[in-house]
Every structure is written in C-alpha cells, then in structure tokens.
C-alpha positions as CSV (number, residue, x, y, z in Angstrom):
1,X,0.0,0.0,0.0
2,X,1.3,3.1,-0.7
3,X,1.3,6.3,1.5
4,X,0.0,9.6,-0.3
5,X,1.2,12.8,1.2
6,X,-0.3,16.0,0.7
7,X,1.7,19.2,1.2
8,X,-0.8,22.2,1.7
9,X,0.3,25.7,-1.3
10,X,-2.0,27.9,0.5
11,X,-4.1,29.5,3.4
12,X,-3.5,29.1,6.9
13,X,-2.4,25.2,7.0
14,X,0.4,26.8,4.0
15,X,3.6,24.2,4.6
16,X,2.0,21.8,6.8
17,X,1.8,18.1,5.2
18,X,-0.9,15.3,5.4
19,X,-0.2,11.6,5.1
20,X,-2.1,8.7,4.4
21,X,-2.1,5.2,4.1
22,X,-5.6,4.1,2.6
23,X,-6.4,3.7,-0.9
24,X,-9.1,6.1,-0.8
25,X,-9.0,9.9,0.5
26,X,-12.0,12.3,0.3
27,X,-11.4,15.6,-0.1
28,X,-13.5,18.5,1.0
29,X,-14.0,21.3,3.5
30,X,-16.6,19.2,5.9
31,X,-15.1,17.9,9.3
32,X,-16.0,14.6,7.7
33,X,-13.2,15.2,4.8
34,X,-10.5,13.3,5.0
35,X,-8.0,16.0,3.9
36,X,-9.6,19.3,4.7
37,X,-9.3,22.1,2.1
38,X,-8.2,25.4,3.5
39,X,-8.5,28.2,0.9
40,X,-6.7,31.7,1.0
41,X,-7.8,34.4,3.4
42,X,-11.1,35.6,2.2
43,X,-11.4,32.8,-0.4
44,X,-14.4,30.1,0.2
45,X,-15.4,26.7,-1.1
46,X,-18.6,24.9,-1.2
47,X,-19.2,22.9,2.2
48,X,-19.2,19.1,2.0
49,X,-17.0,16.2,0.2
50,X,-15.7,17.6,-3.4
51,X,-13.5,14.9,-4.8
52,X,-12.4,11.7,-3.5
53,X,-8.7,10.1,-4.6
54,X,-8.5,6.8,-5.3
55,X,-5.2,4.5,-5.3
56,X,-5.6,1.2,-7.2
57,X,-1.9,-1.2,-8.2
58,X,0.1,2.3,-8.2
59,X,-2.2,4.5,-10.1
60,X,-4.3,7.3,-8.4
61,X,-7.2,9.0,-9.9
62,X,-9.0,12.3,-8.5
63,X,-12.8,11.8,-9.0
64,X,-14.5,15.6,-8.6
65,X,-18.5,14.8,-6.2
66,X,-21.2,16.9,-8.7
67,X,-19.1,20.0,-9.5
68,X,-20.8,23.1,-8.2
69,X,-21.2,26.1,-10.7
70,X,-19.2,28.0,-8.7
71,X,-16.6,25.7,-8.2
72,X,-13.3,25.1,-10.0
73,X,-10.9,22.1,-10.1
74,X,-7.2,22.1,-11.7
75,X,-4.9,19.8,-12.1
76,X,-1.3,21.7,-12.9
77,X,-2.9,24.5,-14.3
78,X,-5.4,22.9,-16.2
79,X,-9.5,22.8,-15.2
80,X,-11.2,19.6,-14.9
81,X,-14.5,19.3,-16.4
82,X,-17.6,17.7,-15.3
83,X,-17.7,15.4,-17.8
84,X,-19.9,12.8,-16.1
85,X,-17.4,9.8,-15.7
86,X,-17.1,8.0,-13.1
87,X,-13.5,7.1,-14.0
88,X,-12.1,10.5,-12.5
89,X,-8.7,12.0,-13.8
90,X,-5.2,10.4,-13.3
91,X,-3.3,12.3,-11.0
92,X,0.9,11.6,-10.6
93,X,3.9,12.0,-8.4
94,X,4.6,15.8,-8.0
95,X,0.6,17.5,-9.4
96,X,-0.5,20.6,-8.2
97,X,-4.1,19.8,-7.3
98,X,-6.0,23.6,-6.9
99,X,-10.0,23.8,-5.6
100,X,-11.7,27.0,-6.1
101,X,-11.3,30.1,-8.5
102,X,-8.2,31.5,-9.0
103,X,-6.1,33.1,-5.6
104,X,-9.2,32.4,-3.6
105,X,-9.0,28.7,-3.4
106,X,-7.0,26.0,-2.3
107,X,-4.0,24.6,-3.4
108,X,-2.3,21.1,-2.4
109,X,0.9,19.2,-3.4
110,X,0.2,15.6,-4.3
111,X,2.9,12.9,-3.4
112,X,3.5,9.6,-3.1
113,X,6.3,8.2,-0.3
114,X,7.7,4.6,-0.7
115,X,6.4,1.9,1.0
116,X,9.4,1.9,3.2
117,X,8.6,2.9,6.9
118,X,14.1,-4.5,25.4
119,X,15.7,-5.5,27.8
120,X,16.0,-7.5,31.0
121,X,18.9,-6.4,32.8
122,X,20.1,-9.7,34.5
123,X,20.2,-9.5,38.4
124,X,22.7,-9.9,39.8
125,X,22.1,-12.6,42.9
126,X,23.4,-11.1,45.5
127,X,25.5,-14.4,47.9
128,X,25.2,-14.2,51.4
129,X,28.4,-15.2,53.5
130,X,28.2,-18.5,55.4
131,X,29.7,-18.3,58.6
132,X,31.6,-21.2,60.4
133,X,29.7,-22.4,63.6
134,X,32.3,-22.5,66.6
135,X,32.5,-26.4,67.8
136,X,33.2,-27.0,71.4
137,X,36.0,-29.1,72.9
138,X,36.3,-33.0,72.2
139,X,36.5,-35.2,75.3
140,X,39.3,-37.4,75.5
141,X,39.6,-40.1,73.4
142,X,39.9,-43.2,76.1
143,X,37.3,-41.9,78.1
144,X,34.9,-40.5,75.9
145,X,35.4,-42.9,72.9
146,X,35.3,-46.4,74.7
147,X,32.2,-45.0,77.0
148,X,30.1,-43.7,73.7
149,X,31.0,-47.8,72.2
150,X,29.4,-49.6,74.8
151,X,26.5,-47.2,75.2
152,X,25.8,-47.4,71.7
153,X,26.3,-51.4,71.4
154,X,23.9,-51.3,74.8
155,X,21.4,-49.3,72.8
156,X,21.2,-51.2,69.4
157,X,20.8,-54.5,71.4
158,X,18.1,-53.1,72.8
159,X,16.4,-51.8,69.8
160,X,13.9,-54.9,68.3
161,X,14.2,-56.3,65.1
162,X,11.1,-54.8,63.2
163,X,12.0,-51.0,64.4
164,X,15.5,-51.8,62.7
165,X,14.1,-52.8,59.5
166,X,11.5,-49.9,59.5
167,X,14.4,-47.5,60.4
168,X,16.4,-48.6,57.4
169,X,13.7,-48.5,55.2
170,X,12.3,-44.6,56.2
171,X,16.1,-43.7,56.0
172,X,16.2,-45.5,52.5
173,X,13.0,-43.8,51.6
174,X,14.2,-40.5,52.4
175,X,17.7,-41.0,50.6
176,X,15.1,-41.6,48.0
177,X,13.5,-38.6,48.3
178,X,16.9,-36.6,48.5
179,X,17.6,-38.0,45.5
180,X,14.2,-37.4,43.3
181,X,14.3,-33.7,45.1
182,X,17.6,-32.9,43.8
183,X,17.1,-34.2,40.6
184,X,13.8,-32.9,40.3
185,X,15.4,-29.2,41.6
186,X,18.3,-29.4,39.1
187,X,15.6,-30.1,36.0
188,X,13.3,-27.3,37.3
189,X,16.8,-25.1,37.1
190,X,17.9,-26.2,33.9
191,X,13.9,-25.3,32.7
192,X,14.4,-22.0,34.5
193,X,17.5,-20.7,33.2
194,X,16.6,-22.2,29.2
195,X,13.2,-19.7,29.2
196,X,15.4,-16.7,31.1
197,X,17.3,-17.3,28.1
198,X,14.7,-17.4,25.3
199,X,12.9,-14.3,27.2
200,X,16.5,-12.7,27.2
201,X,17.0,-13.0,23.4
202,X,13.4,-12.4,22.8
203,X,13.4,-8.9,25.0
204,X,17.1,-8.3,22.7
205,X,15.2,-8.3,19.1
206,X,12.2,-6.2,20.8
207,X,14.9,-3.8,21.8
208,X,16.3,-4.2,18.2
209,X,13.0,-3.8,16.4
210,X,12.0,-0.7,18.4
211,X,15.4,0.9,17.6
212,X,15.0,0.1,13.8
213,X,11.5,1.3,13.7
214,X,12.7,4.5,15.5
215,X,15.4,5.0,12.7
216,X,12.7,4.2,10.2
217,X,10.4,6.7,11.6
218,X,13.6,9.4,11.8
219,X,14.0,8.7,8.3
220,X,10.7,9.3,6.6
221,X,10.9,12.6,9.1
222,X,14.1,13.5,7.2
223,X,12.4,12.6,4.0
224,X,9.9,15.0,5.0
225,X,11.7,18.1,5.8
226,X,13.7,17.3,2.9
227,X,10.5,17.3,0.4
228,X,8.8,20.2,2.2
229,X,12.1,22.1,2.0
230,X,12.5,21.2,-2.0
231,X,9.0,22.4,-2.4
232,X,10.0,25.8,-0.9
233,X,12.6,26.3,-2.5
234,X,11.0,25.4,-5.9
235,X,8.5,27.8,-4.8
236,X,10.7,30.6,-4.1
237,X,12.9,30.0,-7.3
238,X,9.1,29.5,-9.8
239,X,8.3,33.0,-7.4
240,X,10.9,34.8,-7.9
241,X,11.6,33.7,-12.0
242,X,8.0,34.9,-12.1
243,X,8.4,38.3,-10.5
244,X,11.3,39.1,-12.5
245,X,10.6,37.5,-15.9
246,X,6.8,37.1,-16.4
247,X,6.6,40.6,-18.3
248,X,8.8,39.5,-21.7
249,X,6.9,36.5,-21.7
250,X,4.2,36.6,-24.5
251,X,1.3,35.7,-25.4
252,X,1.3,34.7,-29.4
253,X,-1.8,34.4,-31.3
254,X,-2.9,34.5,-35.1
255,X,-4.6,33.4,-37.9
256,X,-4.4,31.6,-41.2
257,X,-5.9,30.7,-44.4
258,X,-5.3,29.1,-47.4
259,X,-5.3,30.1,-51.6
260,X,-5.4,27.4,-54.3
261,X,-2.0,27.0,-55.9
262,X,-2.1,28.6,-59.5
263,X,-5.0,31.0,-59.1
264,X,-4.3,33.4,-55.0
265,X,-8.0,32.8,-55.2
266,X,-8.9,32.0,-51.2
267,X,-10.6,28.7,-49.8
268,X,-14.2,30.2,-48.7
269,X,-16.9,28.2,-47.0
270,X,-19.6,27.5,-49.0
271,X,-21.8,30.1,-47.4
272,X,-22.3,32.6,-44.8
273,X,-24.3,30.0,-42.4
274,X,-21.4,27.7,-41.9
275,X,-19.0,30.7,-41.2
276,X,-17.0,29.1,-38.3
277,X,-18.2,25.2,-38.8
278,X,-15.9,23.0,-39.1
279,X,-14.1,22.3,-42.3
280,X,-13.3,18.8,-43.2
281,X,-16.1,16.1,-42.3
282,X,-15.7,13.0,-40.7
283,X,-15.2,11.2,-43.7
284,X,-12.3,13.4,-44.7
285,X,-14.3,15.4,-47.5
286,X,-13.8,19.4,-47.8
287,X,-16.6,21.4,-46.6
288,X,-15.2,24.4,-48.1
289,X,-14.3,25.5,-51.6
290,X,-12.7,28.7,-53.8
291,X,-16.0,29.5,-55.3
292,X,-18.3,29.4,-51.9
293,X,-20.2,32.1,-50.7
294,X,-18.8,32.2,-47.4
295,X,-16.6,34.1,-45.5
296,X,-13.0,32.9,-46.3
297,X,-12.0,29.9,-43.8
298,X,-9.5,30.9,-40.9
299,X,-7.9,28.7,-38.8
300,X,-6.8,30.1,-35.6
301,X,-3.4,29.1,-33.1
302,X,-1.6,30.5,-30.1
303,X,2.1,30.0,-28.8
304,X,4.5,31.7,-26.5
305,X,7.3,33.5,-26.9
306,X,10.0,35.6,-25.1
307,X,11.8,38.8,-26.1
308,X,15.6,38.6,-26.2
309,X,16.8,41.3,-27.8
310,X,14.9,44.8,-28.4
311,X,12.1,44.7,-31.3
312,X,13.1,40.8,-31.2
313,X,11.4,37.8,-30.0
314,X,12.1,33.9,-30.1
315,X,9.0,31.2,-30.3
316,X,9.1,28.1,-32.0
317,X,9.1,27.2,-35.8
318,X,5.7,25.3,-35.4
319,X,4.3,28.3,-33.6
320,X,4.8,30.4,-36.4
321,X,3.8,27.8,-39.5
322,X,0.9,26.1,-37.5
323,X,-0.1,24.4,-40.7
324,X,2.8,22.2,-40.4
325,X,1.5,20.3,-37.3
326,X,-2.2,20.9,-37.7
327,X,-4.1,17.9,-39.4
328,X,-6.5,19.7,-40.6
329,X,-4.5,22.2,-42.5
330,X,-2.3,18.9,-44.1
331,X,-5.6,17.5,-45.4
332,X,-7.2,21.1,-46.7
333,X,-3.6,21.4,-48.9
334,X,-4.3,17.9,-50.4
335,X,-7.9,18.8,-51.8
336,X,-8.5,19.3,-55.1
337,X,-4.9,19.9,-56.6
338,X,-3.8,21.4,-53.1
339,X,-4.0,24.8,-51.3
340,X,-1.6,27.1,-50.2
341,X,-1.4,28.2,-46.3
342,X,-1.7,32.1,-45.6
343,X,-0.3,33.6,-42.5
344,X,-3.2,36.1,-42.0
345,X,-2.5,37.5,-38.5
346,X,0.7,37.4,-36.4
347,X,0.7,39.4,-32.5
348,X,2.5,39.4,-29.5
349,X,1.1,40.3,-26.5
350,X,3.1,41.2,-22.9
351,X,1.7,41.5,-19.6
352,X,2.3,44.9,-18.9
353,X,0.8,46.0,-22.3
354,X,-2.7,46.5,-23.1
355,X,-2.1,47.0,-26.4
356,X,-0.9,43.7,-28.7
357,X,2.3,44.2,-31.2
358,X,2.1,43.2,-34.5
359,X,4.6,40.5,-35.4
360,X,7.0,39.8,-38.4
361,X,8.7,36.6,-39.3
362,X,12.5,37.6,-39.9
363,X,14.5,33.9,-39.5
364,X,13.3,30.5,-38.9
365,X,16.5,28.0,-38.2
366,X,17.0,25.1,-40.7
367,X,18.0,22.3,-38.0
368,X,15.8,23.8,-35.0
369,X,12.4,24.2,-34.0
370,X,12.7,28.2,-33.5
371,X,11.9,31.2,-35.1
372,X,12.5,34.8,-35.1
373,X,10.0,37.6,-35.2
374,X,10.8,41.6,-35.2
375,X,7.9,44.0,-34.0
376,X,7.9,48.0,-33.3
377,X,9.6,47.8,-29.9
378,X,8.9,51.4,-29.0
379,X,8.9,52.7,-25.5
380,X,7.2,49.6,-24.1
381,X,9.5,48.5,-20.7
382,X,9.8,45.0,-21.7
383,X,12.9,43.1,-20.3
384,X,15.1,41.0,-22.4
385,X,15.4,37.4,-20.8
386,X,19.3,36.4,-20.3
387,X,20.4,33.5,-22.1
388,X,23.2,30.7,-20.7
389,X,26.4,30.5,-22.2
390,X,27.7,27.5,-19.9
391,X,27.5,24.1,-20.6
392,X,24.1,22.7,-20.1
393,X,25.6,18.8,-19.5
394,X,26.1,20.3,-15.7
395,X,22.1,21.0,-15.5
396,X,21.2,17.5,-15.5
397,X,19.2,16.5,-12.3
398,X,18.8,20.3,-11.3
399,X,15.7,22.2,-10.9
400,X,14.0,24.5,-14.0
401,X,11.1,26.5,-14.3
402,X,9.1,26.8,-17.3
403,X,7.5,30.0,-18.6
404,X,4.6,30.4,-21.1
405,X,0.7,29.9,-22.0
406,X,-0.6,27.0,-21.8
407,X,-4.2,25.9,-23.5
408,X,-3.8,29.6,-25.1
409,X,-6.4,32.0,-24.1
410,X,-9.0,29.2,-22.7
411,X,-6.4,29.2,-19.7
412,X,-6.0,32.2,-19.2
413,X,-9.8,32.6,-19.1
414,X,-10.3,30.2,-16.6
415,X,-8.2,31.7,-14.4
416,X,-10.5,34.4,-14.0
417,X,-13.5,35.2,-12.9
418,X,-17.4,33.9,-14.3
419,X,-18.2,38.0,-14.3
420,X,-15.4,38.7,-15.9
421,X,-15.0,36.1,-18.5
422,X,-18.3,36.8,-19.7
423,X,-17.8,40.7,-19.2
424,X,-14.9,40.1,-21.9
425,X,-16.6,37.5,-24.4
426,X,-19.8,39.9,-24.8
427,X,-17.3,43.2,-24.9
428,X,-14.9,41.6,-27.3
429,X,-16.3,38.3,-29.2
430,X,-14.9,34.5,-29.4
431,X,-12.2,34.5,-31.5
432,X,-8.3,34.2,-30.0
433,X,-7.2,37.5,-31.1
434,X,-10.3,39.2,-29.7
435,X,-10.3,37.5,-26.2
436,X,-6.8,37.8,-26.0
437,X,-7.5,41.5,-26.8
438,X,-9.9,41.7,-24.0
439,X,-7.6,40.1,-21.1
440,X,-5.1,42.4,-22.0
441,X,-7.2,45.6,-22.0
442,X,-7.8,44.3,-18.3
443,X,-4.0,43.7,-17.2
444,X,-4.9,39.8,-17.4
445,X,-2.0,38.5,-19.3
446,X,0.1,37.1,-17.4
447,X,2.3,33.1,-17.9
448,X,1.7,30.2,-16.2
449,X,4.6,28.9,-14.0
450,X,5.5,25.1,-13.9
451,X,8.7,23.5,-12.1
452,X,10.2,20.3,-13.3
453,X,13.8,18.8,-13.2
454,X,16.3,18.4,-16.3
455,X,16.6,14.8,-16.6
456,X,18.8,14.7,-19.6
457,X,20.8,17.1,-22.3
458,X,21.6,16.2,-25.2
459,X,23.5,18.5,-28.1
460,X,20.1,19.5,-29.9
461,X,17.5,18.7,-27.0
462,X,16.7,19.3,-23.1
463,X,14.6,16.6,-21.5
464,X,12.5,18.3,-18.3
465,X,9.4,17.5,-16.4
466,X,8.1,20.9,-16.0
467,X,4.0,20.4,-17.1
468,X,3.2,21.7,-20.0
469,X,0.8,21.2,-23.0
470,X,-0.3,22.7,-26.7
471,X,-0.3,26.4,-26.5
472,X,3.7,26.5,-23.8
473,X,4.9,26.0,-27.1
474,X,8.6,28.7,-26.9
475,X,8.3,29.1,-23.6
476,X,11.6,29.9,-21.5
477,X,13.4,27.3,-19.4
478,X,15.5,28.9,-16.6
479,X,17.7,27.4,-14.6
480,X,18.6,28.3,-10.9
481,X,21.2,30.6,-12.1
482,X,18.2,32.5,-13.3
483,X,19.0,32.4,-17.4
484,X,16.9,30.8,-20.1
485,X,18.8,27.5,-20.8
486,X,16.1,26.1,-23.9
487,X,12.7,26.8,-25.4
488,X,10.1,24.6,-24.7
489,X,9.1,22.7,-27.6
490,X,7.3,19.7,-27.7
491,X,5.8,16.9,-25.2
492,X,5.9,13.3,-25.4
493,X,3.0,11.8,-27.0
494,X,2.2,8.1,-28.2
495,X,1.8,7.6,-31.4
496,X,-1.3,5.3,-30.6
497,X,-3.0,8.5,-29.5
498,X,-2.8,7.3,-25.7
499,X,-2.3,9.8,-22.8
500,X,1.2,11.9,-22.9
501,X,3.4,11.1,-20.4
502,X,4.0,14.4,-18.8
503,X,7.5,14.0,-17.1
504,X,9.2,14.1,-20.6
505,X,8.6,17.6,-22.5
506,X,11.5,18.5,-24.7
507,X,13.1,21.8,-25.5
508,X,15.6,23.1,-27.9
509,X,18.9,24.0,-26.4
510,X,19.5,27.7,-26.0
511,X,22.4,28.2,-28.5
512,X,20.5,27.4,-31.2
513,X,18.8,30.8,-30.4
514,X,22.6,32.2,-30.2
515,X,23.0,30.9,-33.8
516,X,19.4,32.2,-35.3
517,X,20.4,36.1,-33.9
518,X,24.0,36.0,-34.7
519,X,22.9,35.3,-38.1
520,X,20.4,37.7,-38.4
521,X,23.0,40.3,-37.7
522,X,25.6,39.2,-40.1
523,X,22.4,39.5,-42.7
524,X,21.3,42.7,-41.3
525,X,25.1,44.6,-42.1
C-alpha cells in the first residue's frame, strides 16, 4: 500500500503536510473530509465532500463529487471538467491539485512516499556469607570414645528387630527422596534458566526492532523536511523567475488561411451560415471551396514566446507555421490539386501591455524548432530574458522553471473570474485574437509557472518534467542561475493516440537561439 502525502500551497495550514495510508481519501472542506481544504484568506469553497482520490496497483485518480457552478478544479494548471465519468482524472507524483477560483481557493501538493517505513537487565544474585559455627571441645579419646561404644552397642541391642528394618527403610525412603528432590530441583533449574534465556533474546530483538522502527520513523521525518524544503525552494525560485521574468513572456496568437495554388483565389466556406463550422467532415471530404459564398476559412493558433533582444522575439518554428502540425490544414492542402497556407495575423502580446504588437517573421532555423520575429519595440518596458552560455551537460538533475501559455487564451480565461469572462466574451467576441485583446485591456496576461527537473541534455534537446501542454509551445526554461537555458518545444505523445506522459517535455537548447540572432545580424550589415 502506498502512503500519499499532501503538502498544503495555500491559506492558513500553508507548509503543513498530510499523510495517508488508505487507498481512498475524500477531499473537501466538511469535518468529515479526509483531507480538509483550506483556501486563502477571504477565499471560500462549497461545504461538504468535493472529490475523492483513489489509489488502485500504483495508479491514483482524482474523481471531482457533482461539480458546483461555482466551483473550480485544476490539475497543474489545467481545469477539470464535469464530464460525467465516473472514472475520474489520473493524477501523478509531483501535481499541483488547486479547488476554487483563482487566488481564492485551495491549493495542495500531491505525493507519493515509498512503501518503506528491550531488555531485561540480568540481576545480579546477591551471595550471602556462610559463617563457620564454633564447635566446642572433644573429650578425651579413652574416656569419651570407649564409653560412647558400649553405650551405643547397649542401645542397638536393645532396639527390636522390626523398628530396625522400618528404620532402614524410612532412612532408605528419604535418601530416595533426597535424591528425586535434587534431581527434580536441578531439572526445574535447567527449565528456569533455558526460558530466562529465550525471554532474554526475545526482549534483545524487541529492543532491536523498536530501535529500527525508530530510525525508520527518523528517516521518513528526514524525508519530509527534505521534500517540504524542496517544495519551498522550488516555490521561491518558480516566485521569484515569475516576478522578474513574467513581463517578456508573450502571449502569441494569429490566424491563417489558405489560396489554391495557381489561381491566390482564397478557400471560402460554401456560405455565410457555416461561417465558423468545421471544415473537413468525418469522412475526410472538404466542406469548403474557392467559389463558396462564405466568409474565407480561418484557422486560428496560439504559442508563447520571449523577447531577447529589443524589437526581437524567439518562439518556435511550429508556432509560427501552425499548418505544419495541424491535421487539418495537411488534409485542406491535399484537396483538389492542393491549397496554399496564408499567415493572415501574427501578435505578440506582454503583460504589462494593453495594447498587442504586431509580429513579423525575420529567420526560422534550418536544423531547430525556432523562429524569429521583429515588431515595433517602441517605449514599451519589456525586459530581455538572459540567455546561458555554460554548458548545459552540468544542469542535469537540477531544478528549472518553465514560462509560457498553456491551452492559449481558454487558460487564461479560466483563471478568471465567471463576471469577468463573460464581461470580456460579450465586450470583445470568441475569436483568440479578440479574447486575447480583451484580457489584455484588463492587465490579465500574465504566464503560467511550472517546475520540473532536467533529466537529460543532449547536443540538440533538453529533456525536463516541468508540465506543460499545446499552446507552452517557446516558452523559456530557466535554470537556478536565473538564465533561459532552452525553449520549450514539444511533449511526449504516443503515437497510438494514448495519454502523454508528462514528465518528458522537450526543448531546444539555447544556443541554437545564439546561432538564429547571430545570423540575423551578419544578414542585417
């Protein structure tokens, strides 16, 4: 059985831990709760059970209880849904599990610990001394001994027959009796001193268990400090990367289309009513063409991205050409003699600007998943990120944050407010560019921070566990020297389309970026 340990992020049980060793926890803010929920000061959660967390042969799953409309559930960042099954959401080693609506609720810190978790003093018999008895004087012997003969002879001729035998046979009878006693005594001695010496070794492995117990239970102490001390510290270094950094961390959102190759004419859907619908069918077929009546099809993406130079920022490659990774787009360019992809719409925007920059594709690397985009810098205080210039093998098992957006805008709307989200979807409309338009106008662009831990380096990739997903795409990697060591690039996915294992995301090593600007100099002189 495994023992699940809950470190609380927030509110006035902050740093405290909970463990348990059942394979099912409820979760709520009840006294009845297993683990009690405890959200920030002035925050509140529904009353009652909310989830229950289920261990079954090593894997856990977080099941939410009829999720209240005013109630929120994320795991790492991203909201669970009520989706009605009863199979609940896998949870793993290390998730940030977070109840409630944004600062207001309650965070915890899922983990799981290994399995892993006198004496009789002899007495001492204390010997008495035997002390002589002082005999008196013998008579003389031919006095004393010759009258003592005949008294005796005297005597024993006077004794009858039948008290002689009788006499011999009680003193016979009672050498008997010595004997039996003393044999019986020396048995009931050897008994005695055989169990003092099984209760003596028994009482020594009592003592010994008790001692390894109590190093045992000193140990998993140890562990404890030691984990609730990593988790500060990772929350000081994701804090304080935050603080610093968040503000030339951007937001990158656009649009495409496509043209038929031959004609520019654009790919329209075939009338106004399906503005928006989907465009391929679930048998593969177009649903669009050059000659419909329609609005022309746009297909919208988001990334992140991270200023490094002045008027210069760094995403990914894929970020920039969504078309390449979108399935969509790959079957729309096979129809009918194939279509060209349109970059339509290209904008950055920072969290301290309300206002988004429009962006201009100036390099793309040939060997590496990054790109290069220029935009009219102006007077906007934006900090370049600093890159590393050491050698990144020496990173390996060391702590990184991760920088970046994802889900896109859905996450950063559902880190807001009901009011509010609706406040900026009537105000602004649906599509990314205009919700991301809206959240800016309110100061609500801001990064989402992961931790993780570099578990290998290779010469073109870093391999980290910071969480991630579609939409963190070229976000920075820092290390604890507090410099931007990759850009986030990809996770691992199955081919089988499977869950993605989340403690292998991959980014491209930071010189590449050093090659893409160096170059871009050398072309700009």
């Amino acid at each position: 059985m495994s023992r699940l340990m809950f470190v609380y992020l927030s509110g006035t049980e902050k740093g405290k831990t909970r463990i348990f060793t059942q394979d099912h926890v409820t979760v709520g803010t009840s006294e009845t709760s297993d683990l009690k929920l405890t959200p920030e000061e002035g925050g509140k959660l529904p009353d009652g059970v909310v989830a229950d967390l289920y261990s079954e042969d090593g894997a856990y799953r977080l099941v939410p209880r009829d999720l209240a409309p005013d109630l929120d559930i994320a795991v790492n960042g991203a909201l669970l849904t009520a989706n009605g099954s009863a199979a609940g959401y896998n949870v793993r080693d290390g998730d940030t599990l977070h109840f409630g609506h944004g600062l207001s609720g309650a965070s915890l810190l899922f983990q799981v610990l290994p399995e892993n978790f006198g004496s009789l003093h002899p007495v001492a018999l204390e010997s008495t001394d035997i002390e002589g008895v002082a005999q008196s004087p013998t008579p003389h012997p031919l006095t004393a001994t010759l009258f003592i003969k005949e008294l005796t002879s005297s005597l024993w001729a006077e004794i009858p027959r039948r008290a002689k035998i009788t006499t011999f046979a009680l003193l016979a009878l009672f050498a008997a009796l010595t004997v039996g006693g003393a044999g019986y005594f020396a048995v009931t001695l050897h008994r005695s001193a055989h169990m003092t010496d099984l209760l003596w070794k028994e009482q020594q492995l009592s003592a010994a268990r008790r001692d390894q117990e109590q190093e045992l239970i000193k140990k998993q102490q140890m562990e404890i400090d030691r984990l609730r001390h990593q988790s500060d510290q990772a929350r000081l270094f994701a804090q304080k990367i935050a603080e610093k950094y968040s503000p030339g961390v951007c937001l990158v959102v656009g649009s495409y289309g496509f043209t038929e190759r031959g004609t520019g004419r654009p790919l329209k859907y075939e009338s106004a009513d399906t503005s928006g619908d989907t465009v391929i069918d679930k048998s593969g077929n177009l649903l669009a063409s050059v000659d419909g009546n329609g609005p022309p099809v746009k297909l919208e993406f988001s990334g992140t991205g991270f200023l490094v130079e002045q008027g210069l920022i760094v995403t990914n490659k894929h970020v920039v050409q969504p078309w390449a990774t979108d399935q969509t787009a790959e079957i729309i360019m096979q129809q009918a003699g194939g279509f060209r992809p349109r970059l339509d719409q290209l904008a950055a925007f920072f969290p301290s600007s309300q206002q988004p920059f429009e962006l201009k594709v100036v390099d793309e690397s040939e060997h590496y998943d990054i790109a290069l985009c220029s935009f009219g810098h102006g007077n906007a205080a934006l900090p370049a990120l600093p890159l590393s210039t050491g050698d990144l093998s020496s990173v390996i098992g060391e702590p990184v944050v991760l920088l970046g957006y994802p889900t896109g805008v859905d996450g950063l709307l559902q880190r807001i407010d009901e009011t509010e989200r609706r406040g900026i979807l009537s105000q602004h409309g649906r599509s990314v560019t205009d919700v991301a338009t809206g959240l800016a106008s309110r100061g609500l662009i801001r990064p989402l921070t992961t931790t993780g831990i570099v578990s290998d380096a290779l010469p073109g990739r870093i391999v980290h566990s910071a969480h991630t997903t579609e939409g963190g795409s070229g976000g920075p990697l820092f290390d604890t020297a507090d410099r931007v060591i990759a850009i986030n690039s990809a996770i691992l996915s199955p081919t089988d389309g499977g869950p993605s294992f989340g403690g292998s995301n991959f980014g491209v090593p930071i010189k590449a970026v050093a090659e893409i600007l160096q170059g871009f100099h050398q072309k700009q002189h």
